[in-house]
C-alpha positions in Angstrom: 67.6 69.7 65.3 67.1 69.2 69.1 67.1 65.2 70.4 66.3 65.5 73.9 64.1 67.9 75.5 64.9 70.7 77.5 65.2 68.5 80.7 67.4 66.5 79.7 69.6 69.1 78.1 69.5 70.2 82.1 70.2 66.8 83.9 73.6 67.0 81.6 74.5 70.5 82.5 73.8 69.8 86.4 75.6 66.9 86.0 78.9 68.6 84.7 78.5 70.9 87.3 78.5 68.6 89.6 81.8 67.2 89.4 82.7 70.4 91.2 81.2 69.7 93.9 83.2 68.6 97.2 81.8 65.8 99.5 84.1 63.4 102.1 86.0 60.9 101.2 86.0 58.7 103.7 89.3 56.7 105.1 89.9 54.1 107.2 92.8 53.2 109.0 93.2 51.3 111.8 95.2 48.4 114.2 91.8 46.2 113.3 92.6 46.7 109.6 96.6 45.8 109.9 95.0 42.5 112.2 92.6 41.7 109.2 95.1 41.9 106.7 98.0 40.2 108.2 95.2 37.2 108.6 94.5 37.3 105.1 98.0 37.0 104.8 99.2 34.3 106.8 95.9 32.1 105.8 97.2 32.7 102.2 101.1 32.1 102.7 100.6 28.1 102.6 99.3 28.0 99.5 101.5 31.2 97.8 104.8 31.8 99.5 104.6 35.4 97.7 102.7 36.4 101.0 105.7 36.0 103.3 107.5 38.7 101.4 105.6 41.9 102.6 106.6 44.8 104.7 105.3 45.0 107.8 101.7 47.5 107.7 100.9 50.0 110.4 98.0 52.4 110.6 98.4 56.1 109.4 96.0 59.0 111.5 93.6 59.8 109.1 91.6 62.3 110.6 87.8 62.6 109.5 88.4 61.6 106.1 89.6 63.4 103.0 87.6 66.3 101.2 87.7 66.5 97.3 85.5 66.9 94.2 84.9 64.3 91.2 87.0 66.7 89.2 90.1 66.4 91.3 89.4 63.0 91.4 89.6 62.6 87.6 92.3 65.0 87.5 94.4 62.9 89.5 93.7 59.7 87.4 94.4 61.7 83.9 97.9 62.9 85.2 98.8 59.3 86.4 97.8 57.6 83.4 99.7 59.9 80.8 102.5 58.2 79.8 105.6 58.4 77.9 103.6 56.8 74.8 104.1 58.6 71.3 101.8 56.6 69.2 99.7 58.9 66.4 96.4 58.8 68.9 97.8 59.3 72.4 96.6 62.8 72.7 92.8 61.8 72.3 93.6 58.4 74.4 94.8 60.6 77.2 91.3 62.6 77.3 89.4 59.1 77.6 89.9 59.0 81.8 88.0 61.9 82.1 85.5 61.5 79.3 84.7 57.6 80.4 84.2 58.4 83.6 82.9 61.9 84.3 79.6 60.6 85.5 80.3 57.8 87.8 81.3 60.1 91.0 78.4 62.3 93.3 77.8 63.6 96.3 75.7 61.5 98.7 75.1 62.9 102.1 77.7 64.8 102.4 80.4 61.2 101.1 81.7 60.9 97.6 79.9 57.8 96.1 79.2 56.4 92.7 76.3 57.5 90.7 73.8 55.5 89.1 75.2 56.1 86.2 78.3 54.2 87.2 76.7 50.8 88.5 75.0 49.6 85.3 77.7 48.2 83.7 78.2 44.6 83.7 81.1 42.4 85.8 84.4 42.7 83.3 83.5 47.0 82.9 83.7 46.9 86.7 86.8 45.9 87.4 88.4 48.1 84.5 86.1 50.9 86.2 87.4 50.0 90.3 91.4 50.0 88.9 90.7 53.4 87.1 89.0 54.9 89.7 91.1 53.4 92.3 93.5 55.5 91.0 92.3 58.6 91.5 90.8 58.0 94.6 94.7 57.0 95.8 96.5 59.4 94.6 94.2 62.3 96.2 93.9 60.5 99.6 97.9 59.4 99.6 98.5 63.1 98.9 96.7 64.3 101.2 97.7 62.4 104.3 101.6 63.6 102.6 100.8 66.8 103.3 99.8 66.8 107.3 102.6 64.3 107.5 104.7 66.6 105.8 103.9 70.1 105.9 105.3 72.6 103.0 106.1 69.2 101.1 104.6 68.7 97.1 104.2 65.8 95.5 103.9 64.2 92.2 102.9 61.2 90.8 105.6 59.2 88.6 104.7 55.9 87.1 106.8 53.1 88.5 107.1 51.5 85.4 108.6 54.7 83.5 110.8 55.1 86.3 112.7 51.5 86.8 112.7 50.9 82.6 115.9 53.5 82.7 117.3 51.9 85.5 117.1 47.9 84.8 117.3 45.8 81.8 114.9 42.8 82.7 111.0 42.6 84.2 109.9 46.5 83.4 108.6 47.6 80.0 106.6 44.6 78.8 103.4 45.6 78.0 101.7 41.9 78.2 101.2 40.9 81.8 103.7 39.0 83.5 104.3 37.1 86.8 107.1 40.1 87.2 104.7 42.9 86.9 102.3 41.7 89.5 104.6 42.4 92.3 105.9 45.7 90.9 103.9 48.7 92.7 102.1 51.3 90.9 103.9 54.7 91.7 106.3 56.5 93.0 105.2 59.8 94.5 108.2 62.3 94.3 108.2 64.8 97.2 110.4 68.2 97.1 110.6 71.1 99.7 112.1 74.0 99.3 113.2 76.5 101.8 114.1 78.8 99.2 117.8 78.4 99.5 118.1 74.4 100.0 115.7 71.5 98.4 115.0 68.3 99.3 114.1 65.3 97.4 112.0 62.1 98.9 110.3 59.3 97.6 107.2 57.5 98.8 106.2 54.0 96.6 101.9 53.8 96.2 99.7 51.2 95.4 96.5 51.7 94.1 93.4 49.2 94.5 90.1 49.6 93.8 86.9 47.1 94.4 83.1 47.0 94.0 83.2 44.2 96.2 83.5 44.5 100.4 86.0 45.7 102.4 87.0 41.8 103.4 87.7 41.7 99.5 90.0 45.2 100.2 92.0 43.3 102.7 93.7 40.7 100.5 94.3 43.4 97.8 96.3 45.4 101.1 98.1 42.2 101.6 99.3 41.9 98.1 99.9 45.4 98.3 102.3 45.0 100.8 104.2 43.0 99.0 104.3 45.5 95.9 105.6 48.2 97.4 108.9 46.3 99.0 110.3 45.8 95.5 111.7 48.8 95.2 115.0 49.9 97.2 117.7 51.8 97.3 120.9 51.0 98.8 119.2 47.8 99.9 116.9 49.7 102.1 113.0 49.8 102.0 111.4 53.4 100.9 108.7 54.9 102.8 105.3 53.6 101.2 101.4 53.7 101.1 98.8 51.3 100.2 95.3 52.4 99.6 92.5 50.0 98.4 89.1 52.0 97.8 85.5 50.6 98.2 82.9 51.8 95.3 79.7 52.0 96.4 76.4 54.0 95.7 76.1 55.2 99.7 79.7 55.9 99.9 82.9 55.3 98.6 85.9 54.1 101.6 89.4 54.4 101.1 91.7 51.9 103.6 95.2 52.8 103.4 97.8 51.8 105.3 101.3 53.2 106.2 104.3 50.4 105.8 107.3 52.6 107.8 109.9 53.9 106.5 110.9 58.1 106.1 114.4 58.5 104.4 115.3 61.7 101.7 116.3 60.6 98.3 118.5 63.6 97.9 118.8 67.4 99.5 121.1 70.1 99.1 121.3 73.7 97.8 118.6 75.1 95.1 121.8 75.9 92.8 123.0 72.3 93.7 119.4 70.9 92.7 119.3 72.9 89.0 122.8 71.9 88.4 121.9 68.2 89.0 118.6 68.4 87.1 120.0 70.4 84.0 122.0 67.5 82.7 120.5 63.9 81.1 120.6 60.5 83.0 122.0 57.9 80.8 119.6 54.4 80.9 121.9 52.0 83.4 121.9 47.9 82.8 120.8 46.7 86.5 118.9 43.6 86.8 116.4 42.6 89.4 117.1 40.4 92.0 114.5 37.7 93.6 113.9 38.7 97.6 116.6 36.6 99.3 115.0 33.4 101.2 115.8 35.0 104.8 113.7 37.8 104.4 110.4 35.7 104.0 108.1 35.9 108.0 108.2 32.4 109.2 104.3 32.3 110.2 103.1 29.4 111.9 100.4 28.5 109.4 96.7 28.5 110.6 95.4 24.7 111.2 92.0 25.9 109.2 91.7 26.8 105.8 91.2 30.2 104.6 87.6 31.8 104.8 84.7 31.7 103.3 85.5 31.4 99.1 83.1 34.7 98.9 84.9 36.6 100.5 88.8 35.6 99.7 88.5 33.9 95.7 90.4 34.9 93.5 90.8 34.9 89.8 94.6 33.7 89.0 94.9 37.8 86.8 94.1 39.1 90.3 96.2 36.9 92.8 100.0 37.0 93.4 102.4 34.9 91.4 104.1 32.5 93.6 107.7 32.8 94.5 110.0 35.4 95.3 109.5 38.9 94.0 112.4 41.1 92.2 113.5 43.4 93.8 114.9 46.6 92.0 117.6 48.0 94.2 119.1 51.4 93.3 122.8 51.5 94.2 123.1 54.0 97.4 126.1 56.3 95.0 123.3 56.5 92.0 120.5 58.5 94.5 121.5 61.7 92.2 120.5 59.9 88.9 117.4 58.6 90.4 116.8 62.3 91.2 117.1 63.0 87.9 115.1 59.8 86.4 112.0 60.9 88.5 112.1 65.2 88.0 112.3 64.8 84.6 109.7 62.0 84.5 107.4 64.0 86.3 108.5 67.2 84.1 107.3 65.0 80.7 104.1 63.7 82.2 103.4 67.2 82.6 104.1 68.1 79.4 102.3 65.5 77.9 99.6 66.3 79.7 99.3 69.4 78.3 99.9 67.9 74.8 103.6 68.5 73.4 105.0 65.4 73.0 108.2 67.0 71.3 108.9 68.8 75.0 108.3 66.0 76.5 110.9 63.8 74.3 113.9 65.4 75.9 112.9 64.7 79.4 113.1 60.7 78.5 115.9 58.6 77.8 116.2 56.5 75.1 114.9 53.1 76.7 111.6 55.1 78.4 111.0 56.1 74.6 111.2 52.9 73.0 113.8 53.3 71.1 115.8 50.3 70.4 119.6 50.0 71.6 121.5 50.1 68.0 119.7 52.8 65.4 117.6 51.0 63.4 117.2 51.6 58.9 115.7 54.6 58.1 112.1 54.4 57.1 111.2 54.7 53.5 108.6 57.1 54.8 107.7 58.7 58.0 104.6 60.0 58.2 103.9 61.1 61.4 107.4 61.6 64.0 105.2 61.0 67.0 107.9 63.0 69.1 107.8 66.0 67.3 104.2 66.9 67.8 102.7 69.5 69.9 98.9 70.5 70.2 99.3 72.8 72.8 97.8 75.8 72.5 96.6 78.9 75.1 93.6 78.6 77.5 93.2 82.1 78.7 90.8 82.7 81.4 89.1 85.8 82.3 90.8 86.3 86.0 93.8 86.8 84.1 94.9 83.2 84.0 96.2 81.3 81.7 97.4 77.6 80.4 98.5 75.8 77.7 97.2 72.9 77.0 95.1 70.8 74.5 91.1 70.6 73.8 88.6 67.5 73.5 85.5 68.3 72.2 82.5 65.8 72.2 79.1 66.4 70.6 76.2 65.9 73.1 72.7 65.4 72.0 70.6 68.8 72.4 73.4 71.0 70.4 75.9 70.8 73.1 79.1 70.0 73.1 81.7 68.5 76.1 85.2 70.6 76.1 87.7 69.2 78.4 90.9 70.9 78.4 93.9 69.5 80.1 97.1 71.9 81.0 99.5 73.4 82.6 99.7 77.1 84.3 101.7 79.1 81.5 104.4 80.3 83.6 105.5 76.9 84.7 104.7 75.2 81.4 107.5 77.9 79.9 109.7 76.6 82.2 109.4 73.2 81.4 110.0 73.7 77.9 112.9 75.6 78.4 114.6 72.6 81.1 114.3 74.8 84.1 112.7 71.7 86.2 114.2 72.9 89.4 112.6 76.5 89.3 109.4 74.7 88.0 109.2 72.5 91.4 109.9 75.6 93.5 107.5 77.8 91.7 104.3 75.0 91.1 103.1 75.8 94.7 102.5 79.6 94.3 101.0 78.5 90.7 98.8 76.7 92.5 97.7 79.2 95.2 97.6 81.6 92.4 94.8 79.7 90.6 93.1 78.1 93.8 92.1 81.5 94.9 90.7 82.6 91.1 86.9 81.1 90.7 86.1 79.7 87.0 83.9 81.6 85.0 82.2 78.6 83.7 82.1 75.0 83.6 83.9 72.9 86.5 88.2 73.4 87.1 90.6 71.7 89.1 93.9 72.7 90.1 97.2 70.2 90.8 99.8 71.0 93.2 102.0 70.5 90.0 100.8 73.0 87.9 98.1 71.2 85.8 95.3 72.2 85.4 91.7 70.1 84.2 88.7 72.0 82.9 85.3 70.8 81.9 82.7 72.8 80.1 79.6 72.6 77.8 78.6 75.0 75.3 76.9 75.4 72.3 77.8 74.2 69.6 77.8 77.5 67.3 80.4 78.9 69.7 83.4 76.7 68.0 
């Protein structure tokens, strides 16, 4: 039995294809945007000291903007959000980024902007929907700008919070929000290069915002922002960073990022060096964080009027920053090899998990990123489910002779249709992630990626990572399962 009629059945199939479709992104960057955000600072700082302790922003060339695709968009978010969690339903939770919100991007004159799907939901959905989609739209414009600053460079997103939980004993792993967390940034972006004989390693710390509100609203999430990404160091020294907060609107969607400085390699040295490095498992170390030492706070003279208009600058206390000092989490200058290895293999599970096999994915993690407790606990009268032993990967082949392995989600749609999105990783590399060849999978990702950029999809709507994943989005009948 049909529901809807034969147009409707349509609007839904142009509306999957649509997320193909490219538009601009547009970015802004600018010395007027480092001047509007440094005000919001300083008319901030007398009633939250946490203000003083930023880096100082600068603007980044940003060109005419950014092109993408809702797709990549989503893409970008579903990688980012796949974390090192083994509970029973984490391989349908994973799909939900690109189910929830595969209607809420379009084209509009030629600029990506929200549909009108995504504006009728009421205050509390928005804010969930701006952080999510804030994501995405981060991660592809911080990528992007990565590559022209960085040509022949590839990067991939690790989750800050994954990444310091091996490292340091206090302020990362809770999963109730903290004063602590607040001042943590979001991720780390892990660039390598290869010349094909030597590799080299750098990190670059992101923080994603996202609002429905103005861009005056945009400027105080830079400004906390800045303070974000200055709690992570190593050997005492400030890592290059980015800080994008991203406007949703209907007309078009704007993306203001600025470039705190900083441009140091974590690690670089020969290819056989690299695997050597990369082939052996990081122990978790007991660092603790340290508050921001009192010197390193600006001494602004504090404006004589208070701040602007309430409108423009309120806050609710979830969405300000804590007073006080931020932790800092300092990696010791002699331990840049095992933060090497902390982020590759990091970024080696999330792929993995992405594609669905959690028990891969397990030996990529130490024991603290998977939960486990310090002493082994009793053994279970019964275990039902070990939630790091299961795999639903399985082979997507494609008929340009591609193919991934991955996992499916199928929803039913009214009319007899049915909503596949498969999430995965290119065969080749995803063999060599299973295997613990991460080093030849980093080198070989980019001609994975060519490989598959130049192939056009058959049907339904596919995009392509720079890391090997890969996101596809169909309908079809239902009688074809």
């Amino acid at each position: 039995m049909r529901y809807v009629s034969i147009g409707a059945a349509v609007n839904i199939e142009t509306l999957v294809r649509s997320l193909g479709y490219e538009s601009t992104l547009a970015v802004v960057s600018s010395d007027q945007l480092v001047d509007e955000v440094l005000k919001y600072a300083k008319e901030h700082a007398g009633e939250n000291d946490a203000y003083r302790y930023s880096k100082q922003p600068t603007p980044i060339p940003v060109g005419p903007g950014v092109r993408t695709s809702p797709a990549q968009v989503l893409h970008e978010l579903g990688v980012a959000t796949t974390l090192l969690d083994a509970s029973p339903l984490a391989q349908v939770a994973r799909h939900w980024a690109h189910v929830r919100y595969c209607t809420t991007l379009t084209a509009h004159r030629g600029h990506l902007a929200l549909s009108r799907h995504a504006g009728n939901v009421v205050y509390h959905h928005k804010v969930t929907q701006s952080e999510q989609l804030g994501i995405g739209l981060a991660l592809v414009v911080a990528k992007a700008l990565l590559r022209r600053q960085h040509p022949g460079w590839d990067f991939h997103a690790v989750d800050a919070e994954v990444a310091l939980k091996a490292g340091f004993l206090d302020g990362v792993g809770d999963v109730e929000t903290t004063s602590k967390t607040k001042k943590r940034p979001d991720y780390i972006l892990l660039g390598h290069h290869s010349s094909g004989r030597r590799s080299r390693v750098k990190i670059v710390i992101l923080e994603c915002k996202g609002t429905h509100q103005a861009a005056s609203f945009a400027y105080g999430q830079l400004a906390r922002a800045a303070v974000q990404v200055d709690a992570l160091r190593v050997g005492g020294r400030g890592q290059p960073s980015l800080m994008v907060a991203s406007c949703l609107s209907k007309t078009r969607i704007t993306s203001y990022v600025l470039d705190p400085p900083g441009d140091e390699e974590l690690w670089s040295g020969a290819d056989n060096d690299l695997d050597e490095l990369l082939s052996a498992s990081p122990d978790d170390q007991d660092w603790r964080p340290r508050p921001a030492p009192p010197d390193e706070a600006r001494r602004w003279e504090l404006p004589a009027e208070p701040a602007g208009p309430a409108a423009e600058t309120s806050l609710s206390p979830a969405e300000d920053l804590p007073p006080g000092a931020p932790d800092v989490f300092d990696i010791p200058a002699e331990r840049r090899g095992w933060f090497t290895q902390i982020l590759t293999r990091a970024a080696a599970a999330t792929a993995l998990l992405f594609a669905g096999n959690n028990a891969a994915a397990r030996d990529y993690a130490t024991p603290r990123q998977r939960g486990e407790p310090p002493a082994p606990e009793p053994p279970a009268l019964f275990e039902l489910d070990p939630p790091w032993e299961s795999s639903t990967a399985r082979t997507l082949h494609l008929p340009d002779g591609l193919s991934a392995e991955g996992t499916r989600y199928r929803a039913p749609l009214p009319g007899g249709k049915t909503l596949e999105v498969f999430r995965g990783v290119d065969a080749d590399l995803y063999r060599q992630l299973t295997e613990g060849r991460i080093g030849p999978y980093l080198r070989a990702a980019p001609r994975a990626y060519r490989r598959w950029s130049a192939s056009r999809p058959d049907q339904g709507v596919r995009s392509v990572g720079r890391d090997g994943t890969v996101l596809v989005v169909r309908l079809a009948d239902r009688d074809e399962f």
